[in-house]
N, C-alpha and C positions, 0 to 999 in steps of 0.2 A: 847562611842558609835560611830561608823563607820556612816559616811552622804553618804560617798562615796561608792560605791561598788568596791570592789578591784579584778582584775584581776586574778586569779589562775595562779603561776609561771609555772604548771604543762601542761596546757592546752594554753601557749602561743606559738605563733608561729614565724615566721620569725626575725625581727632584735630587736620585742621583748623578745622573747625568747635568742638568741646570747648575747643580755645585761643581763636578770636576771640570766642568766647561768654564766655569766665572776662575777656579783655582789654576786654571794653565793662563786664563789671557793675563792674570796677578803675576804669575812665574815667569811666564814671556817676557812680560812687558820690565816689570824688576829687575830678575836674576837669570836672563835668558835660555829658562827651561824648554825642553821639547816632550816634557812627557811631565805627568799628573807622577808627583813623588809615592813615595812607597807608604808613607806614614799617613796619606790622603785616600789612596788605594784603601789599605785595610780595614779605615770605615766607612770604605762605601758599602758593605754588609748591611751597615744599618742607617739610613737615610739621616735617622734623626740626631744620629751622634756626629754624623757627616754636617751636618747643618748646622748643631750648635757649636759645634768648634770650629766651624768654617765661621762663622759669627764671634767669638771669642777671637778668634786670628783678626779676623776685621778691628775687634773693639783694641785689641792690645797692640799689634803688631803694624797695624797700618796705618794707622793717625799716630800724630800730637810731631815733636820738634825732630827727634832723630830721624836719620836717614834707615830706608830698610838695611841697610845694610847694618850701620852701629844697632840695629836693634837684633837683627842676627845674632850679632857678638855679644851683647848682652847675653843671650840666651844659650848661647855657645856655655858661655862661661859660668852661667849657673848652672848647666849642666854636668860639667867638669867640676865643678865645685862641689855638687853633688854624688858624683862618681856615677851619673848617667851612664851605662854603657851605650845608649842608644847613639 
């Protein structure tokens, strides 16, 4: 169940929009997404939290030797390891 209401990728605009737009062609082109995920959605509320962790994602998740995918699974599994429920 959604607590949050989630932004429509469709109907945003300015520097939010430029970020859900850069985060689907990454999800396409990667992990053959069709829609901007849910945990991207929820800060498009605020441009500037949308932006720094769209950049944090950049700095950690998309360079250096592994593949996105083993870098997934890393994060899968600190999650679980933390008892993430997310």
């Amino acid at each position: 169940m959604t607590t949050i209401p989630l932004p429509d990728p469709d109907r945003a605009a300015g520097k939010t929009r430029e970020i859900f737009d850069a985060i689907l062609a990454r999800e396409q082109r990667v992990f053959g997404a069709t829609s901007v995920s849910n945990i991207w959605r929820c800060m498009g509320h605020l441009p500037a939290l949308l932006e720094s962790n769209w950049n944090r994602s950049r700095a950690l998740m998309q360079r250096g030797r592994f593949t996105p995918l083993q870098r997934e699974l890393i994060a899968t599994a600190v999650s679980v390891a933390n008892a993430c429920h997310y």
